[in-house]
C-alpha positions as CSV (number, residue, x, y, z in Angstrom):
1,X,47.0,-69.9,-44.1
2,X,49.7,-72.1,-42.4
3,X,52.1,-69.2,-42.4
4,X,49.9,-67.0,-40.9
5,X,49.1,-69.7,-38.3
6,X,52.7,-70.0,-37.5
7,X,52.9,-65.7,-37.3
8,X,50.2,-65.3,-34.8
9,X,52.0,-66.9,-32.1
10,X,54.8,-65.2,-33.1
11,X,53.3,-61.6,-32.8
12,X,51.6,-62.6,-29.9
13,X,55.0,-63.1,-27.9
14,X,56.7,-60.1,-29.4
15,X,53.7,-57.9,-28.0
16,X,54.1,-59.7,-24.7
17,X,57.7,-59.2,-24.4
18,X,57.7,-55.4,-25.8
19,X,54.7,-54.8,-22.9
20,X,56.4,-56.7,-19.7
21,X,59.7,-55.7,-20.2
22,X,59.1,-52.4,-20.1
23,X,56.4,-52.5,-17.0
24,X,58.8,-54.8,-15.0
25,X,61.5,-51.8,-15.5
26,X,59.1,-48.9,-14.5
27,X,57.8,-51.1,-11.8
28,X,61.5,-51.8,-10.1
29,X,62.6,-47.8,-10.8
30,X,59.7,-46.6,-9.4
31,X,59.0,-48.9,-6.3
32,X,63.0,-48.1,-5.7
33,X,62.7,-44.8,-5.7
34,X,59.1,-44.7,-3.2
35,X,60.6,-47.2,-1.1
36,X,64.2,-47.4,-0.6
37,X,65.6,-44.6,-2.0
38,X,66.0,-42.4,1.2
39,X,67.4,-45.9,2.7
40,X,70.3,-46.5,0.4
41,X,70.3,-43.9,-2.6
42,X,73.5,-44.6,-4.0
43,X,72.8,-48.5,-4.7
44,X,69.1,-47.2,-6.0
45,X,70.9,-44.5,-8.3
46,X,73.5,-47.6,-9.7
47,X,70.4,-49.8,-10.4
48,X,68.9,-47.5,-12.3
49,X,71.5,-46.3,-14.1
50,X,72.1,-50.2,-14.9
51,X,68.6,-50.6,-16.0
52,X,69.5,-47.8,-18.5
53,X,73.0,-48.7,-19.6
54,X,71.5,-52.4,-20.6
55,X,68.2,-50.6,-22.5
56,X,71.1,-48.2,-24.4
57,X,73.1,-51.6,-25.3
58,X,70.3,-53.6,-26.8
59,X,69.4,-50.7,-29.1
60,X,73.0,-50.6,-29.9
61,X,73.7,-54.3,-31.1
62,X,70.6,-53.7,-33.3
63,X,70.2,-51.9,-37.1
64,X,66.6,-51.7,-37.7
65,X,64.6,-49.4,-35.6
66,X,61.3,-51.4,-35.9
67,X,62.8,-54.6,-35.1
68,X,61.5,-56.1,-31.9
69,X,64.3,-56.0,-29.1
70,X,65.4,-52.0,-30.3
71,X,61.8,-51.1,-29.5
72,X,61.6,-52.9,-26.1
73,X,65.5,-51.0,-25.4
74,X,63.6,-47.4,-26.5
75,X,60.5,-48.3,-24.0
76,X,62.4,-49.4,-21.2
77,X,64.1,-46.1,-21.2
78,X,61.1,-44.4,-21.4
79,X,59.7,-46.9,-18.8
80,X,62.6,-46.1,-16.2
81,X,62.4,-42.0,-16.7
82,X,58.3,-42.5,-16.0
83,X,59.2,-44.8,-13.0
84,X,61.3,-42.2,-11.5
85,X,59.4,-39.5,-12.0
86,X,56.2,-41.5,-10.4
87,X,58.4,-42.3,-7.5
88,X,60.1,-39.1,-7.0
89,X,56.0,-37.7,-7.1
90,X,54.7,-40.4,-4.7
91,X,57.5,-40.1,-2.0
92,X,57.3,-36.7,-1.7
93,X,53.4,-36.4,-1.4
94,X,53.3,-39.0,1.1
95,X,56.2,-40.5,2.2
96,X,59.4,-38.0,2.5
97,X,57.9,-36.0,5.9
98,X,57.5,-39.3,7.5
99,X,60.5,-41.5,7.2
100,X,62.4,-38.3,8.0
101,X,60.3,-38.1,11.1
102,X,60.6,-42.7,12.1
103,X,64.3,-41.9,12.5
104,X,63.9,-39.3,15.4
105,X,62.8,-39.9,18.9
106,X,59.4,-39.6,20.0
107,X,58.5,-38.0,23.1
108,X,55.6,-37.8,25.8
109,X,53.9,-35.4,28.0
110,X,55.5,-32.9,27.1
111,X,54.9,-29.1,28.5
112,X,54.4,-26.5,26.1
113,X,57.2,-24.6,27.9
114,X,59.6,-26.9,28.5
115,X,62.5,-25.6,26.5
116,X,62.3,-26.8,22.4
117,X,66.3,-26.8,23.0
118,X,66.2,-30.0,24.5
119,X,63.7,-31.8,22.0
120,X,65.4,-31.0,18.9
121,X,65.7,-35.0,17.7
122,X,61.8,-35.2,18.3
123,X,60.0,-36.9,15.4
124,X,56.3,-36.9,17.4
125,X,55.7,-35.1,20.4
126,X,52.6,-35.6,22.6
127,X,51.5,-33.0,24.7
128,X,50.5,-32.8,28.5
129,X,47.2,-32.7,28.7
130,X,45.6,-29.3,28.4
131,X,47.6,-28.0,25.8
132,X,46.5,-26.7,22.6
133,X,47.0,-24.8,19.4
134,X,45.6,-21.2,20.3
135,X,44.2,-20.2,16.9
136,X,42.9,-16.9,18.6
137,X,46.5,-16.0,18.6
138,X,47.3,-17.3,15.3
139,X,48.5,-15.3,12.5
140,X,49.0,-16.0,8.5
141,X,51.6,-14.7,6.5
142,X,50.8,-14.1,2.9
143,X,53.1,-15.0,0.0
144,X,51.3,-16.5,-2.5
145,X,50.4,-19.5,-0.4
146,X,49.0,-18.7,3.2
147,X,51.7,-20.1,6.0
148,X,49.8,-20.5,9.2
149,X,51.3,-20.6,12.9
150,X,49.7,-20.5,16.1
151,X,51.8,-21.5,19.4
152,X,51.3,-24.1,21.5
153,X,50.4,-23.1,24.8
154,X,48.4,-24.5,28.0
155,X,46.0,-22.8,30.6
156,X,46.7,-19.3,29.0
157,X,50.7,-19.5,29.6
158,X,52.3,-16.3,28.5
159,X,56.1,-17.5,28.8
160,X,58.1,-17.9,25.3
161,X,56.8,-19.6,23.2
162,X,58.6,-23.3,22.5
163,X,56.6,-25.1,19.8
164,X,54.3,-23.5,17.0
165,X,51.8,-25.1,15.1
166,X,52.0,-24.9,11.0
167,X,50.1,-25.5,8.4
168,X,49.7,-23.8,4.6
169,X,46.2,-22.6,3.1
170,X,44.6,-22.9,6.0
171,X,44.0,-20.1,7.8
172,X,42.9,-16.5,8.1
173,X,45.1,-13.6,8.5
174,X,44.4,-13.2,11.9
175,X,42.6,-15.6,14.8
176,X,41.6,-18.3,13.0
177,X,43.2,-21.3,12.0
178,X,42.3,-25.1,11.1
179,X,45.2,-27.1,9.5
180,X,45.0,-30.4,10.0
181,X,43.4,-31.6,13.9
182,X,44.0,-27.3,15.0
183,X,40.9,-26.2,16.7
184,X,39.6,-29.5,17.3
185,X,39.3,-30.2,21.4
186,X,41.6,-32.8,23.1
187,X,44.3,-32.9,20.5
188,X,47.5,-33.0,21.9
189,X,49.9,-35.1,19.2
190,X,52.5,-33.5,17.1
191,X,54.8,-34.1,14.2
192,X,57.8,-32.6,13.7
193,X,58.4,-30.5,10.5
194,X,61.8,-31.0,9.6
195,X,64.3,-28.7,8.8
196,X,65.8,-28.1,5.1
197,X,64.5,-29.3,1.9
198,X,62.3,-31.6,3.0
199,X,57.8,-31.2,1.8
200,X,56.2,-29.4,4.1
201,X,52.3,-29.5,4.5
202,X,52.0,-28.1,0.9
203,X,55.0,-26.3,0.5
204,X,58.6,-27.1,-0.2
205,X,61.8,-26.6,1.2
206,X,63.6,-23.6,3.2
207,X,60.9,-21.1,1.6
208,X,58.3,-23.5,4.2
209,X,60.4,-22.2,6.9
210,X,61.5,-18.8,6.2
211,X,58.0,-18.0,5.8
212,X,56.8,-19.6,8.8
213,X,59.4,-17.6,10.9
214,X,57.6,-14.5,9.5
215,X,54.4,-15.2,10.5
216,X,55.9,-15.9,13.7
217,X,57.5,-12.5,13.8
218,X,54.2,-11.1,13.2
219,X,52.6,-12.9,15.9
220,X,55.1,-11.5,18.0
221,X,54.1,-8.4,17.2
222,X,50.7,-8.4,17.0
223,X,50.0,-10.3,20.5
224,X,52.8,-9.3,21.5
225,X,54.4,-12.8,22.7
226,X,58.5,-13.8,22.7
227,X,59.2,-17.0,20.0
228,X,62.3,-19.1,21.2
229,X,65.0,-18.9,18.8
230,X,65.2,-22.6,18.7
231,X,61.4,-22.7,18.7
232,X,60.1,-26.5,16.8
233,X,57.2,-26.2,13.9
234,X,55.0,-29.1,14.2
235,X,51.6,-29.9,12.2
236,X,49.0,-30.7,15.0
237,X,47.3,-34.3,14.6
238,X,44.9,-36.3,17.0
239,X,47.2,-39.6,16.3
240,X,50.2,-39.0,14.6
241,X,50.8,-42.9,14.6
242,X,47.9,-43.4,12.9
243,X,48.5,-41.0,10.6
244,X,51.7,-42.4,9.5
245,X,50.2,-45.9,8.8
246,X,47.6,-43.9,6.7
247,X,50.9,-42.1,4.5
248,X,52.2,-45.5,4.2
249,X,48.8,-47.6,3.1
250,X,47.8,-44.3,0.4
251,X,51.4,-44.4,-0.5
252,X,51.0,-48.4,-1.5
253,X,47.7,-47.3,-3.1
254,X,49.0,-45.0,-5.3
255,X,51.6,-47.1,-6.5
256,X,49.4,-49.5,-7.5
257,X,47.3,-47.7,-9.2
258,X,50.5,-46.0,-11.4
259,X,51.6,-49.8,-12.2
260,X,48.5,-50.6,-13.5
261,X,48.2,-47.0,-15.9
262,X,51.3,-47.8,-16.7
263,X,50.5,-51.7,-17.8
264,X,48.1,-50.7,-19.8
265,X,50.6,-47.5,-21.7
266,X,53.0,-50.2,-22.2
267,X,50.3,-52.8,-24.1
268,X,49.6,-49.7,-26.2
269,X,52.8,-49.2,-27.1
270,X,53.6,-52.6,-28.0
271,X,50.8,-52.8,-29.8
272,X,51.8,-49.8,-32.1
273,X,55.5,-51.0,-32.4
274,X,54.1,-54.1,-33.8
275,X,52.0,-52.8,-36.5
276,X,54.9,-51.3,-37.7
277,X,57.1,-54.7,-37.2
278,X,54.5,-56.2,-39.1
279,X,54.9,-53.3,-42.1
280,X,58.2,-53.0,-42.4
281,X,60.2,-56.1,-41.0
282,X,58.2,-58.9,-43.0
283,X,60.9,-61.5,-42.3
284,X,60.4,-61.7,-38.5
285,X,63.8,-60.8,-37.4
């Protein structure tokens, strides 16, 4: 009875340690990766890699598999490839569109034909008012996903069009369109849809935009307007600040809610690697 007094406390701690460890290393990988990754990415890949190399080294210095500080070495390798996969998922749902956007200029009153040449480091544009998204003239180009685009235009201007309106999955082939605030009255705000690889409202990368500039092409045709060449996408919002704060606070959310599914995988874990501490490594090494 004394000795299993004394072992209680004992397996108590190592479940403890083989839980936290592991959590505080998905926690750091993936809050890295959400949060300051697109800030400094080279010191975030070297910290990770570091949490990794010292994981590797602890199950090197030890010789039995079960024995306590080998299986918290195994989890926290496990913990960091969850962490940045959690990360990489969260930033691009809700994060990667905006901080690309906070480093560009934002810009006011803007006419729906004042050249898009001159407004090519716009992050968030608001209109003049008057000017809309004319979804009677909007057009959807099939390819697997739906990409949606309807210019921007005010009182019925029929000069080339500067800025277009996107979206994906939301619209008809032809005259109708309601991604995001589109078709709702008094809207006039705008966010810029970057260029490149970057997420765009439900699709990824240069396909986004390639496909976007063929629904464009058949707008062109079928309405028979004249797209700028250097013609911005935007997605059309009532309050793109607001919006941005709402990314930021869903973000937070979200990784929240992954620490604590994860806190409670690790206890699991720990649990199990102790059983089998208990079964095979009687001598509490």
């Amino acid at each position: 009875n004394l000795h299993c007094c004394r072992c209680a406390p004992s397996r108590r701690l190592r479940v403890h340690r083989v839980s936290q460890v592991p959590w505080i290393a998905f926690a750091v990988s993936s809050g890295l990766l959400v949060f300051a990754f697109h800030l400094r990415p080279v010191l975030v890949s070297v910290v990770i890699g570091l949490l990794l190399c010292v994981a590797a080294f602890v199950i090197y210095l030890e010789q039995s598999v079960f024995r306590t500080w080998k299986s918290t070495g195994f989890l926290v390798i496990f913990a960091v490839c969850c962490g940045v996969a959690g990360g990489t998922l969260l930033y691009g749902t809700y994060l990667k569109q905006v901080n690309s956007i906070s480093s560009l200029r934002r810009y006011d009153n803007v006419l729906p034909s004042e050249p898009a040449a001159g407004r090519q480091d716009a992050g968030k544009i608001f209109f003049a008012h008057g000017s809309r998204a004319d979804v009677f003239r909007s057009v959807g180009f099939k390819d697997k996903d739906t990409y949606c685009v309807a210019p921007i235009t005010i009182d019925n201007d029929d000069s080339v069009v500067q800025y277009w309106a996107v979206g994906v999955n939301c619209c008809r082939a032809r005259e109708d369109m309601w991604c995001d605030d589109v078709g709702s009255p008094g809207v006039r705000g705008a966010l810029r849809v970057p260029e490149g690889p970057r997420f765009v409202a439900g699709a990824t990368g240069q396909l986004a935009q390639d496909n976007f500039r063929k629904a464009i092409s058949l707008a062109e045709i079928e309405y028979g307007l004249q797209s700028a060449d250097d013609a911005l996408f935007v997605t059309w919002h009532q309050d793109p600040d607001r919006l941005e704060s709402d990314l930021w606070r869903f973000a937070m959310g979200a990784w929240t809610v992954e620490l604590a599914v994860y806190a409670l995988v690790a206890y699991v874990a720990a649990v199990f690697f102790n059983q089998c501490y208990k079964g095979l490594a009687p001598d509490g090494k």
